[in-house]
C-alpha positions as semicolon CSV with decimal commas, in nm:
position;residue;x (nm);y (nm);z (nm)
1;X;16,815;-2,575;-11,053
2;X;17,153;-2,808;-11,080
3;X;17,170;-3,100;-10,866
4;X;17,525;-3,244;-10,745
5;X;17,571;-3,610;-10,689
6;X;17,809;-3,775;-10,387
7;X;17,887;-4,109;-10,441
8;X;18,046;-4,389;-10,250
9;X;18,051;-4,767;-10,400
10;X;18,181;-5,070;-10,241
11;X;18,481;-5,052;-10,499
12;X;18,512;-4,652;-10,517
13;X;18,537;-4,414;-10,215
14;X;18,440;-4,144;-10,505
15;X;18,368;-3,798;-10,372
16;X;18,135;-3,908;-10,072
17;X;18,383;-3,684;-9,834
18;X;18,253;-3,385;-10,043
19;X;17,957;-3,363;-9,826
20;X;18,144;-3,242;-9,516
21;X;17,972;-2,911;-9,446
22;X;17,629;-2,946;-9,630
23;X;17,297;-3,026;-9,530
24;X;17,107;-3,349;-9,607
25;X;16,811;-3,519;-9,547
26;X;16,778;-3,900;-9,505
27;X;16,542;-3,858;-9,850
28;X;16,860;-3,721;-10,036
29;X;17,039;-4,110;-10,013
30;X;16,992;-4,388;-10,285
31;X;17,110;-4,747;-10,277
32;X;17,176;-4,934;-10,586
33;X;17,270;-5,293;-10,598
34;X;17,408;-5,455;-10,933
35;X;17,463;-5,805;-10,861
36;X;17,627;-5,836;-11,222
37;X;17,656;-6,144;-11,391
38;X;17,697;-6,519;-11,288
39;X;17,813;-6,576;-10,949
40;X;17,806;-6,210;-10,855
41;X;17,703;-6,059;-10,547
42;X;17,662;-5,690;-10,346
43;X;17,431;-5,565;-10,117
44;X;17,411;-5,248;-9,877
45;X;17,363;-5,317;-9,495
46;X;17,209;-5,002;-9,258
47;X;17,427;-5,031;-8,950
48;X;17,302;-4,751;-8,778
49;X;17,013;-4,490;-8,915
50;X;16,933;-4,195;-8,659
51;X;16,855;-3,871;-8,936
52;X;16,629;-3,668;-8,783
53;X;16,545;-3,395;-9,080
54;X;16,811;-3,182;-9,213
55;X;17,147;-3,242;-9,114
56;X;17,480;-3,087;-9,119
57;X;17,747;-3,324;-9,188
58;X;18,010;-3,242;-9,005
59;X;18,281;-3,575;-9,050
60;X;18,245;-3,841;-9,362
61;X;18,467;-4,161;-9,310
62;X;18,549;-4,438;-9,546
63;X;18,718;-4,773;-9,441
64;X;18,793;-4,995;-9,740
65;X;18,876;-5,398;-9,663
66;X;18,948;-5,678;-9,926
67;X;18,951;-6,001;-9,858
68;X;19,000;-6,171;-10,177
69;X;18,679;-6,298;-10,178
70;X;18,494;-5,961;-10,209
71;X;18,565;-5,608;-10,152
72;X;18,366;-5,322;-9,895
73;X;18,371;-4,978;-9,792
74;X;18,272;-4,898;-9,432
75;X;18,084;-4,521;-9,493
76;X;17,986;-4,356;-9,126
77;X;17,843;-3,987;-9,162
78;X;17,867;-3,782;-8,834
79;X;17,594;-3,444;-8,806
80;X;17,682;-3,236;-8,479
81;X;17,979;-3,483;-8,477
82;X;17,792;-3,779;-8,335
83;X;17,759;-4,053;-8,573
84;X;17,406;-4,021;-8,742
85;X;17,456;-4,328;-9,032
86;X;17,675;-4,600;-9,119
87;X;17,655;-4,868;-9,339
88;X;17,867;-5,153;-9,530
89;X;17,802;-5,117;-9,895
90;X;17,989;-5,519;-9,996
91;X;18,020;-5,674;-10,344
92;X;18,232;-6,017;-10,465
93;X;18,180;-6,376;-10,562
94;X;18,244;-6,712;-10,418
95;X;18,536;-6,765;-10,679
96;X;18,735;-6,435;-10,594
97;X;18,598;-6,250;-10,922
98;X;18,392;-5,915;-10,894
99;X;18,164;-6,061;-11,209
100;X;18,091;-5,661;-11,234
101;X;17,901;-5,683;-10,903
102;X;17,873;-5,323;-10,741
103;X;17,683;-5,146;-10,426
104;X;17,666;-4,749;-10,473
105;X;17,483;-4,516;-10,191
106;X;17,431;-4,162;-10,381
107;X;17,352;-3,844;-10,181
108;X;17,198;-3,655;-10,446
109;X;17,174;-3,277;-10,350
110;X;16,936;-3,001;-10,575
111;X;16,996;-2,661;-10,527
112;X;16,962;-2,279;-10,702
């Protein structure tokens, strides 16, 4: 069996658009928070959640903001191109530094 990983991370857009045309189940996604060190913050918010079983992903978009005080990346997934997830993976510091502070959502996929 090899597995393939998609990634997005709220400093990387990585190869999350690589899931356009394959099938996933709300069990394929992982959050990870690293809040790194000191003053260092990230954290993933669910905007919207509506998998219902498999789905076809049919659009992946990616809207990246910085703000100086932190960095995101807006990920939406559409399946039968009406928008099934989105959330707002977000990571910064009061003081404008990262402090190696990172949120990642993984779609990890196992096939033959």
């Amino acid at each position: 069996m090899t597995e393939k990983l998609f990634t997005v991370s709220s400093r990387d857009n990585g190869n999350i658009k690589q899931l356009v045309g394959k099938v996933i189940n709300i069990n394929n996604l992982e959050e990870s928070i690293d809040e790194g060190d000191c003053c260092g913050y990230a954290d993933i918010e669910v905007l919207k959640n509506t998998f219902e079983g498999d789905v076809l992903i049919t659009t992946v978009e990616t809207e990246d903001d910085y703000d100086g005080d932190s960095e995101s990346v807006l990920v939406t997934f559409y399946g039968a191109n009406k928008q099934i997830y989105q959330a707002n993976l977000y990571d910064g510091s009061g003081s404008g530094w990262d402090y190696g502070a990172v949120a990642t959502l993984s779609v990890k996929l196992v096939g033959k």
